[in-house]
N, C-alpha and C positions, 0 to 999 in steps of 0.2 A: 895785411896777412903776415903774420911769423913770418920769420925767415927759415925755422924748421918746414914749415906746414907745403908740402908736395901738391899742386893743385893741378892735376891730369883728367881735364874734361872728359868726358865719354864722347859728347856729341859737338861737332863745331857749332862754336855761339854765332848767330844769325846776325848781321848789320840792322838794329832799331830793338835790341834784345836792351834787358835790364840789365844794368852798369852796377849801382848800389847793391848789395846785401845787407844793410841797415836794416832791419824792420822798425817798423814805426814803435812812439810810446805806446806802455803796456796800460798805461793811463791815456783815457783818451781826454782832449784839451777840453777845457767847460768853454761850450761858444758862447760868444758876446748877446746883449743884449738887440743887436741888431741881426742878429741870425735866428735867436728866437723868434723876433717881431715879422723878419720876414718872411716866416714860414706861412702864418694864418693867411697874409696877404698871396702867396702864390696860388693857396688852395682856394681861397674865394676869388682870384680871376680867372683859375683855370673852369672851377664851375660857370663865371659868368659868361665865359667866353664860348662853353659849351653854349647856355641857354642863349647868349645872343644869334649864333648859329643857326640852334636847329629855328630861332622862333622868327629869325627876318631872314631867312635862307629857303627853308624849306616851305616854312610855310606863306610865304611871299610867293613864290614858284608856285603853288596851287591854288595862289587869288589869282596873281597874276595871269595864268594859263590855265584854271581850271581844272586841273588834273587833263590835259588833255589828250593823253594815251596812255592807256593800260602799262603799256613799257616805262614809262619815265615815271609813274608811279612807282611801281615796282623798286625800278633802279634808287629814288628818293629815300624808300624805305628801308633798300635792301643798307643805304650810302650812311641813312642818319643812324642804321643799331650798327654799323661798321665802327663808325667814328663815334658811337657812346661809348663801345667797349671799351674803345685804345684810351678813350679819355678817363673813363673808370680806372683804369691800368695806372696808370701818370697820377690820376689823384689817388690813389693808395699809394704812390710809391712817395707823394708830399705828402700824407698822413703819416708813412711808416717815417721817413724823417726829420719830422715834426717830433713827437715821440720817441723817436733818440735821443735831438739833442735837449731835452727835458729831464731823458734819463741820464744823460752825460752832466748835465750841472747839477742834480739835485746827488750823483753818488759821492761818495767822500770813503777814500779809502781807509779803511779799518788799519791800526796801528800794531806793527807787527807783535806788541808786547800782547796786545791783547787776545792777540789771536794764541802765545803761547798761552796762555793763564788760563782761557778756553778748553784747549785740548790737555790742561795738565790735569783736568777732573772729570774731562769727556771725551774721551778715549774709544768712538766709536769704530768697529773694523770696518775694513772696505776690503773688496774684492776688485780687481781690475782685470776685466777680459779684451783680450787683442785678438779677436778671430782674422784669421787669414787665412789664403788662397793663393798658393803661386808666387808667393809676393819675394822677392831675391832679399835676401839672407841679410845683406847689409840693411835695408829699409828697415826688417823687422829689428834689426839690434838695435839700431838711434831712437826706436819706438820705446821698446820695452827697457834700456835705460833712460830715459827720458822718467818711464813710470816709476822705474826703479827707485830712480832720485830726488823725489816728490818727499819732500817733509810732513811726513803723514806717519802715526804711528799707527800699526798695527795693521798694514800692507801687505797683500796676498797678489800677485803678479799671476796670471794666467795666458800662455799663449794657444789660444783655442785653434792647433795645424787643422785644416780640411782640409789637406792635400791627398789623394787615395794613398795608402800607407804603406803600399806595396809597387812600385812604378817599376814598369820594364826597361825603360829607357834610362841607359845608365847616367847620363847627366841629370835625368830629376831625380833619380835616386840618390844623387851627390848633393842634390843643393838639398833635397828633404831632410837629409842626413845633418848637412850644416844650420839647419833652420831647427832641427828638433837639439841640438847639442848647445844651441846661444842660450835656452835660460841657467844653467847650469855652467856655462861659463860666466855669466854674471854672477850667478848667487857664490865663483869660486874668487872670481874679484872684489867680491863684497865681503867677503871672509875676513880679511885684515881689519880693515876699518871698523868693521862690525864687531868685531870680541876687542880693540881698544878703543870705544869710547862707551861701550855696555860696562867695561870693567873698572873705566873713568869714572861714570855716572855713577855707580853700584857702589864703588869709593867714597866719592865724597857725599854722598846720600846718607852711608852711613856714619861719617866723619860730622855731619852737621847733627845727625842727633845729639851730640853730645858739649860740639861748637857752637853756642847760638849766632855768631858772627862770622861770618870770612876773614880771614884776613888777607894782606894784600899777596901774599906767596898762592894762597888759593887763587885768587884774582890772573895771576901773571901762569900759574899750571894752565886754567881754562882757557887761557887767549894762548897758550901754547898748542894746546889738543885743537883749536882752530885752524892754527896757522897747519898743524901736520895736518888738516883736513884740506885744505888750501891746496898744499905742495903736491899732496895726493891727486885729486883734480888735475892741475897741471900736468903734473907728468902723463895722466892720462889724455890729455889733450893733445898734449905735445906730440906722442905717439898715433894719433890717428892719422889716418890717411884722408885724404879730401879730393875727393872726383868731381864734385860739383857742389853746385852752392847750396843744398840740404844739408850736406855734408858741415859746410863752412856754417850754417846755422845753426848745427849739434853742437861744434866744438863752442862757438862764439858764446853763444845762449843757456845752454844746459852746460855744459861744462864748465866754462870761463866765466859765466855769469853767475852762476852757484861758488865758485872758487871767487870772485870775489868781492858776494855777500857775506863770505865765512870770513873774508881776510877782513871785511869793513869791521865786523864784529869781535872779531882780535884786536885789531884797531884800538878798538873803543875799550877795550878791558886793561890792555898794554898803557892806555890815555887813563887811565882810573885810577889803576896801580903809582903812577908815576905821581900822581896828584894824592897820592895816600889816601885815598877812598877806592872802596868796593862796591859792586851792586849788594845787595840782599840776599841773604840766602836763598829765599824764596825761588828769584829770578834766577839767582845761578842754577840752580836746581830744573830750572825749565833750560837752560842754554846749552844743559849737559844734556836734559833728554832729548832736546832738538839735534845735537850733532846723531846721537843714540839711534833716532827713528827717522833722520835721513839715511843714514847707510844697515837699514834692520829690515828690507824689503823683503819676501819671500817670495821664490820664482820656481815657475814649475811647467810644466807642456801637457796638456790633454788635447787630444785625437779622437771626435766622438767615431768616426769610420773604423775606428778597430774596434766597435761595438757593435754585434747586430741588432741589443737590444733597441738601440738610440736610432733616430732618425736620420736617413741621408739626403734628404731632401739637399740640392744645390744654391743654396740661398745664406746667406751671413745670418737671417733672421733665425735658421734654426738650429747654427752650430752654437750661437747664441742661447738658443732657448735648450738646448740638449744639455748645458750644462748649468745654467742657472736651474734647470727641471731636479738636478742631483743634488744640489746644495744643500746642506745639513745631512748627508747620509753616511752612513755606512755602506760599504759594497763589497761584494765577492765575484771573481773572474769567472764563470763557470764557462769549461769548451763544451759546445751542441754543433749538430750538425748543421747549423747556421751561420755558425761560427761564435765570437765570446759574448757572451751577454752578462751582465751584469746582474744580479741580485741582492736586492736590499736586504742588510741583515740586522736582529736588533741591536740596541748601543752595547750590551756587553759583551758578545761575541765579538772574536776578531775578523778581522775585513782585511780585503788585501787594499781595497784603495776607501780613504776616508777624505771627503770632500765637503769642507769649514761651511757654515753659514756666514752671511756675514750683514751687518745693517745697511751695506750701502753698497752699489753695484756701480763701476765706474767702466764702459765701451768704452774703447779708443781702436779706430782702424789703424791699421799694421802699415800706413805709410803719415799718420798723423806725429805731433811731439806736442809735451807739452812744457809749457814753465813751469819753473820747480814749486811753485806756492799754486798752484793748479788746487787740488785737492784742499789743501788748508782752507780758502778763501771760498771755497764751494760749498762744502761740508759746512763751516761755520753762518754761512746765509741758512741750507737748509736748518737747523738746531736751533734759530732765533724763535721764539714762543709763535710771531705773527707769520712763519711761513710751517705752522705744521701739518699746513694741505698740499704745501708743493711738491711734488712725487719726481718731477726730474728740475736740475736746475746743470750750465754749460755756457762757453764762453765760446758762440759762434767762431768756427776755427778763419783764420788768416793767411793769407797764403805768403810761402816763402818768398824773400825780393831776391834778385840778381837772376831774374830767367834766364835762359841761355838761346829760348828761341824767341820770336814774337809771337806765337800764337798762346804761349804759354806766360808770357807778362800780360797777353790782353784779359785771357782767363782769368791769371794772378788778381788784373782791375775788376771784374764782374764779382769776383769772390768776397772782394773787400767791401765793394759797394752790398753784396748782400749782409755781410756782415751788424752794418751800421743799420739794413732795416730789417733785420733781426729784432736788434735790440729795439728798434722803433717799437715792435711787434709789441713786443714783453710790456711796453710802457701799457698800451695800450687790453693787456690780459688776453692776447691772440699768439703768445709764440706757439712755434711747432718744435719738438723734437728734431735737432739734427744729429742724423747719427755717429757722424764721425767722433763725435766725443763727449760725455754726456755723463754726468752722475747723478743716478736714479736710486732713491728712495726703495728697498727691497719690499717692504710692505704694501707699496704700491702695486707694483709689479705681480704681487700676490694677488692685490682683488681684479686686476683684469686676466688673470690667467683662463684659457680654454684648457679642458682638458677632454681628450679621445682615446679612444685602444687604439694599434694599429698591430697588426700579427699576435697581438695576444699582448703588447706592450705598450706602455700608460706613453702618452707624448701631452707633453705641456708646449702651448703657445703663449710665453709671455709678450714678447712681441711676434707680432700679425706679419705673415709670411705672404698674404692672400695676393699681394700689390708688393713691387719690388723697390717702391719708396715705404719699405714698413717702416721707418721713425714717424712718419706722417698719419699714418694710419692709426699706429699706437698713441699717436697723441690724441688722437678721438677719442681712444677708448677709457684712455685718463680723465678726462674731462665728463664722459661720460657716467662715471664713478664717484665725481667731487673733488679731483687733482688737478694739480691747476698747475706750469710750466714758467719757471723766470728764468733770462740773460741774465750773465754775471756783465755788467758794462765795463769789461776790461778786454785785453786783449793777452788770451793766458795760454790758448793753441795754436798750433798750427796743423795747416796739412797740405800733400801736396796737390798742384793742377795738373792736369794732362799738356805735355812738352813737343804734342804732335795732333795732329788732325783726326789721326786713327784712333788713338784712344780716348779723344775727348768727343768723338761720337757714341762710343758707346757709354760714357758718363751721363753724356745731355739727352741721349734717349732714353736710357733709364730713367732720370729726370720726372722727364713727362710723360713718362707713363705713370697711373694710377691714380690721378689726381682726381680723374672725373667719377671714377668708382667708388672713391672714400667721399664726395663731396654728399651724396645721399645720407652716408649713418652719420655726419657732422648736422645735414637737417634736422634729422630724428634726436640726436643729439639737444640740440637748441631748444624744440617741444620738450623733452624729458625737465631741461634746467629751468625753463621756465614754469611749466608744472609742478614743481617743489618750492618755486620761489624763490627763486633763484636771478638775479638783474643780467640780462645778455644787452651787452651795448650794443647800438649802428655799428660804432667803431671794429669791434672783434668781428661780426658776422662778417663787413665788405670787409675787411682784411683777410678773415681765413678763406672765403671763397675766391680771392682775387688769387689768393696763395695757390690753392689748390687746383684751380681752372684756369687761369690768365695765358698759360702757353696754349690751350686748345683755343679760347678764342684769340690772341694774338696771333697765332699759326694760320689759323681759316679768315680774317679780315684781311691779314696781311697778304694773303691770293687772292682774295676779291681785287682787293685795290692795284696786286701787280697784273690781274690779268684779266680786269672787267673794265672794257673802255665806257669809262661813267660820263654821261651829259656835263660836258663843260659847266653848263649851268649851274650846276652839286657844289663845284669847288667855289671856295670863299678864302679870302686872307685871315678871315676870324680863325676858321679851324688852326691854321697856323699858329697864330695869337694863344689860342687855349693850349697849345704845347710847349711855349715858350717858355715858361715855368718848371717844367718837366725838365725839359735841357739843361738851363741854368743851372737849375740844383744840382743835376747831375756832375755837370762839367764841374762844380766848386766842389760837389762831393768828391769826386777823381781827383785833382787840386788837393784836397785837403788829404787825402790818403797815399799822396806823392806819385800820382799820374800828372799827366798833360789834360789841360781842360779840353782841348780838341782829341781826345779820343774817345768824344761820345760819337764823332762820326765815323771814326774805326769799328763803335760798337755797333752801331747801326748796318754797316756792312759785314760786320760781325752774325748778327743773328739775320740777315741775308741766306747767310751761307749755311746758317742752322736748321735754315725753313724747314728742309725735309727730314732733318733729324726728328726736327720736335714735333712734325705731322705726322713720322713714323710713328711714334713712342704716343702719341693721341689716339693712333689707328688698331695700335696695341691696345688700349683701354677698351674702345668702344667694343674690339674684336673678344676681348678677355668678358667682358659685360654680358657677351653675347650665347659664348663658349661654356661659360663657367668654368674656364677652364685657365688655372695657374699661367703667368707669362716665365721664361725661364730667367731666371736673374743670370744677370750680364757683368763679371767685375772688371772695372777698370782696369787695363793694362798698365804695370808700374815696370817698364823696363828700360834700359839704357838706350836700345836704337829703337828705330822707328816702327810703329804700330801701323801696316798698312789699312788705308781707309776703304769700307768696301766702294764698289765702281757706281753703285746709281747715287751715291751720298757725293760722289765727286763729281758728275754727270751734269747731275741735277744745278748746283750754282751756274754751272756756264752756259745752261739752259737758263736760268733764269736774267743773266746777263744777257745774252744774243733776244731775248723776248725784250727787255728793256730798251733795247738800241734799234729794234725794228720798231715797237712803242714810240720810241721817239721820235723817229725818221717817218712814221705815221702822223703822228698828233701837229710835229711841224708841219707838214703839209698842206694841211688843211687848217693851220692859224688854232687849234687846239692848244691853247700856251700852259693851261694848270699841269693837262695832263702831260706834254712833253716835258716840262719840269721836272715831274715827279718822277717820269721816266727816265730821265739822265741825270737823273741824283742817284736812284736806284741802278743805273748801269755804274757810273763812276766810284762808285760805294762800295758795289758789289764786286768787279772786278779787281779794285786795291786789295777786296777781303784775301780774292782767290790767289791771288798771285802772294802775300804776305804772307797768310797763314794756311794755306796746304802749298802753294807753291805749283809753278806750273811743269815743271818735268817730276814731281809726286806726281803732280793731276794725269801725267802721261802712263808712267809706273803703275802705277795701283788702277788705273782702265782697263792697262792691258794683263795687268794682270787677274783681275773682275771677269775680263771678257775669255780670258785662254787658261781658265782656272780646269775647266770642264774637260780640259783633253791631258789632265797630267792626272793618274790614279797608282795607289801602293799596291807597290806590290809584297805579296805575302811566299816566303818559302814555300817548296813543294815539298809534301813529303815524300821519300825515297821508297821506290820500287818494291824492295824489298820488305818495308812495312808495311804497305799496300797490300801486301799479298800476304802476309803474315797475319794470321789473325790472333788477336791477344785477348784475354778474357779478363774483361773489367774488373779493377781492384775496388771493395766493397767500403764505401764509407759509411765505414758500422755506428760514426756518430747523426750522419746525416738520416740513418734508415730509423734509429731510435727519438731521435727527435723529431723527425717529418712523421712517423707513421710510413703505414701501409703507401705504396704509391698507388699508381690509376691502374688498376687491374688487368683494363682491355688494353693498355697498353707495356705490358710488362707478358716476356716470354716465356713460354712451358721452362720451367727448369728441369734439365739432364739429371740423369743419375750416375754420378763418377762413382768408377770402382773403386777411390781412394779410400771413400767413407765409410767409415766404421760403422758396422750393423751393431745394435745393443746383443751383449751378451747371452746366452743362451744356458749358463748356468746356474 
């Protein structure tokens, strides 16, 4: 760390928290030829091992004993679709890493010249939307310069507030105040930079019409306008503050990482000049626009809740679609007794707000960042001839390293390991949309649009609100159109995990809610592709379903198994055998992403302690299936202290520990050795979870506060005596009566005749 850089944690770092803030290479390593090899062999013994199972287990148990009661049948069958699912589960997750590392040796990084040379004659706009919620003031700024500083020309920054735009309470009113004034203090920091290297570039652009060479004085000005881009960076680095290790990732990454790519490239012009050669004109001429359309971002704030026209539905999916709905217009503010609504006007009239179209639409949540060649390398895949079906393409996000708690390094590990069967995914033509960052194709987004009235105003769903995994949902509907979804195999985002127990419950039950509702139009989906003629692999089907489904059936197997005492007879060391595979990889894949390979048994105790999360967010599905009726979207809590957990999500693990340990104390009794096994794997597993990552005096706190919630109520001022008895005659909103109409007749009262009113004249 500098010796300037001030590092004043928010929250005390936990003993077993992450030490490094390294992140890994952005390149990930091409594996050996022995890691390819070993993949097909995990995946055919973990099949064999399934098939040796059920076929000298189960079915040996029904020659041997004839099926000899109805129960132990039962239990047999209930035992073998138990243990198909989990093995299903384990072999998509060695198919999906199979298919990474495939995609990791076959990619080969594109050369950064080419990528200018690219953009110096395709010059496609982008629009970048940050919708937020709540989200504290600083999160949103390391977002949105992160976007800011993306080498991307022709950049439109949007930070889409959903915050209600009116708050009583005067501290949200302070932080809304401070979250709607940061794009505008960026685009006042990008000022300087911005009008000198526009006025650099515009120079020598013009100076080489007439120059067909550089010479070496040109050479040594360009690697100067570097290095002031350099110094510039710096000083703004220098000046940050750092509370935690996000913090320490903005400065390290996007600032100091950006400063110095610029200074390497000075470097090299400074090394040119001295050797009495120049680049090309050509290339100087792209090196000028490169400084140019780093710092030439355009930043602005839209707020669709100060429109009545637009929708308030409470969901990211439609503050999102409220403004991509606007795109290409013209607009005028009109007041109605609704409040302001918008009116589309045509292009020659003036408008009070005009809102750009643009080719390419780039999400990023308001606690994500990205690397500064983020867009470049995105954009450039989509625009290749052989991806002009792909509609969104993203670089599955990475989580920040140097946690400060452990429940939030073990997350950090889950995130990463999804990361890698992501990209497996993609190998394979099954990725999904994740939404946290993601740049999509505008034309796409055009042919899956719904569109409805709602009070008389048009609302577009580009992306699907129905389910509150809409990335998920919406990737169906691409597919179902002939758009098709790739990973970038680099490592080009980040985002943050949940740093406490409370907020990372309401992340993993969102999760798993909606997966079993979309899993229907993904069927119907697969008929549609294959009736055009269309090839749908084995591969894509058991992947998107495992995707979509795997927390409902791992959630409900995994209670059979903690809490259905199965006939010793059922268990075999083969089952074991067929998971051994699954571990392994894991453990290497942790290993390889710079965990400990023994925290595949923290993770195991991990999602222990998730059970009722992810059973919650299932019961949502089936209940939502049932209802027809919207689940509310839940956004993660991004705050400095702790997010308390509600009481039956804390309850519940030490329930299911104390069942473990009477399980055990059971099954020993009586020489049941499989099942006491599994029992005090499951109690010792589960109780490291609880005590590490909620913590046993949280588990105390957040009970009692779950349980004595009901006896504390707000109270509200009275009004004064005197007005009580006063009676006042309502003042008339004469916009609300012209724009609503007449009201409900039977419920509106005879109107008085005041003697103020002027009688019409009589002469």
């Amino acid at each position: 760390m500098p010796p300037h850089a001030s590092f004043t944690p928010a929250r005390r770092r936990q003993l077993g928290a992450e030490r490094s803030t390294t992140p890994l290479p952005t390149v990930h390593a091409k594996p050996s030829d022995f890691q390819i090899a070993i993949g097909p062999v995990a995946i055919v013994s973990t099949i064999a091992f399934w098939a040796i199972y059920v076929v000298y287990t189960i079915i040996r148990q029904f020659v041997d004993y004839g099926g000899e009661n109805f129960r132990f049948t039962v239990e047999a069958m209930s035992y073998v679709v138990v243990v198909t699912f989990l093995s299903f589960s384990a072999l998509m997750y060695l198919l999906a890493r199979q298919g990474a590392m495939l995609a990791f040796r076959e990619h080969t990084r594109v050369p950064r010249a080419e990528l200018d040379r690219h953009f110096a004659g395709n010059q496609s706009t982008m629009t970048v939307l940050v919708p937020s919620y709540a989200e504290e003031p600083e999160v949103i700024r390391a977002t949105l310069w992160s976007a800011a500083l993306q080498e991307y020309p022709s950049m439109r920054v949007v930070l889409l507030l959903d915050d209600p735009p009116t708050p009583t309470d005067p501290a949200v009113a302070a932080k809304l105040e401070q979250s709607r004034a940061i794009s505008q203090q960026i685009a006042d920091a990008l000022a300087e930079p911005r009008a000198r290297f526009t006025s650099a570039r515009l120079n020598f652009e013009l100076e080489s019409i007439t120059d067909q060479e550089p010479d070496i004085e040109a050479a040594r000005q360009l690697a100067f306008e570097y290095y002031w881009a350099t110094d510039w960076l710096e000083t703004m680095a220098e000046n940050e503050k750092l509370d935690d290790h996000v913090d320490e990732f903005f400065v390290s990454q996007v600032l100091r990482g950006l400063a110095g790519e610029l200074a390497e490239i000075g470097d090299a012009l400074t090394a040119a000049a001295n050797a009495g050669e120049t680049p090309s004109t050509s290339r100087m001429v792209e090196l000028y626009r490169r400084l140019a359309w780093t710092f030439d971002a355009e930043m602005t704030t839209f707020e669709r809740k100060a429109y009545a026209s637009l929708s308030h539905e409470a969901n990211k999916a439609m503050n999102l679609n409220s403004y991509i709905g606007l795109m290409g217009g013209r607009y005028n503010e009109e007041q109605t007794g609704a409040g302001t609504i918008l009116r589309r006007v045509p292009l020659p009239d003036a408008a009070d707000i005009v809102i750009p179209d643009s080719t390419y639409v780039l999400t990023l949540d308001a606690d994500s960042i990205l690397l500064r060649d983020y867009c470049l390398r995105l954009v450039y895949l989509l625009e290749q001839p052989q991806n002009s079906r792909v509609a969104v393409t993203q670089t599955p996000y990475s989580s920040f390293r140097g946690a400060g708690t452990r429940i939030e390094r073990l997350a950090g590990a889950t995130t990463d390991i999804q990361h890698i069967l992501h990209q497996g995914m993609s190998y394979y033509g099954a990725s999904f949309w994740v939404g946290a960052n993601a740049v999509i194709r505008k034309k796409a987004l055009e042919d899956i649009v719904e569109t409805e009235w709602v009070n008389g105003f048009e609302v577009k769903r580009f992306v699907q609100d129905r389910t509150v995994i809409e990335d998920t949902e919406s990737s169906i509907d691409l597919g179902t159109h002939g758009w098709t979804i790739k990973n970038y195999p680099e490592r080009l985002s980040y985002s943050a995990t949940p740093p406490d127990f409370g907020s990372l419950i309401v992340q993993r039950r969102r999760w798993a809610n909606g997966g079993l509702l979309i899993l229907p139009k993904f069927i119907r989906q697969v008929r549609e592709r294959r009736a055009r003629g269309e090839r749908v692999s084995i591969a894509e089907i058991a992947l998107r379903v495992n995707y979509m489904a795997s927390i409902a059936w791992a959630s409900v197997g995994l209670i059979f198994l903690l809490a259905y005492p199965y006939d010793s007879r059922l268990l075999s060391v083969v089952v074991l055998f067929a998971a051994v595979p699954y571990f392994l990889s894991m453990g290497a894949d942790l290993r390889a992403t710079g965990y400990r390979f023994s925290d595949i048994l923290s993770i195991y105790g991990f999602n222990l302690v998730l059970l009722p999360v992810n059973m919650a967010g299932v019961i949502k599905s089936v209940e939502q299936s049932i209802t027809m009726r919207k689940i509310p979207f839940s956004r993660t809590p991004k705050v400095k202290n702790r997010t308390a957990a509600p009481w039956l999500y804390v309850v519940v693990p030490w329930l299911i520990v104390l069942f473990s340990v009477l399980t055990f104390l059971r099954d020993y009794s009586v020489g049941n050795w499989g099942n006491a096994a599994f029992a005090a794997v499951n109690a010792t597993l589960g109780l490291w979870a609880i005590v590490s990552y909620i913590g046993v005096w949280h588990s105390i706190v957040d009970i009692w506060l779950g349980l004595t919630a009901w006896l504390w109520v707000d109270v509200t001022p009275k009004a004064s005596k005197d007005a009580a008895t006063t009676p006042t005659k309502p003042e008339i909103d004469w916009r609300s009566v012209l724009y609503h109409g007449e009201t409900d007749p039977t419920a509106r009262a005879p109107r008085a005749v005041e003697s103020d009113v002027l009688t019409p004249s009589t002469h």
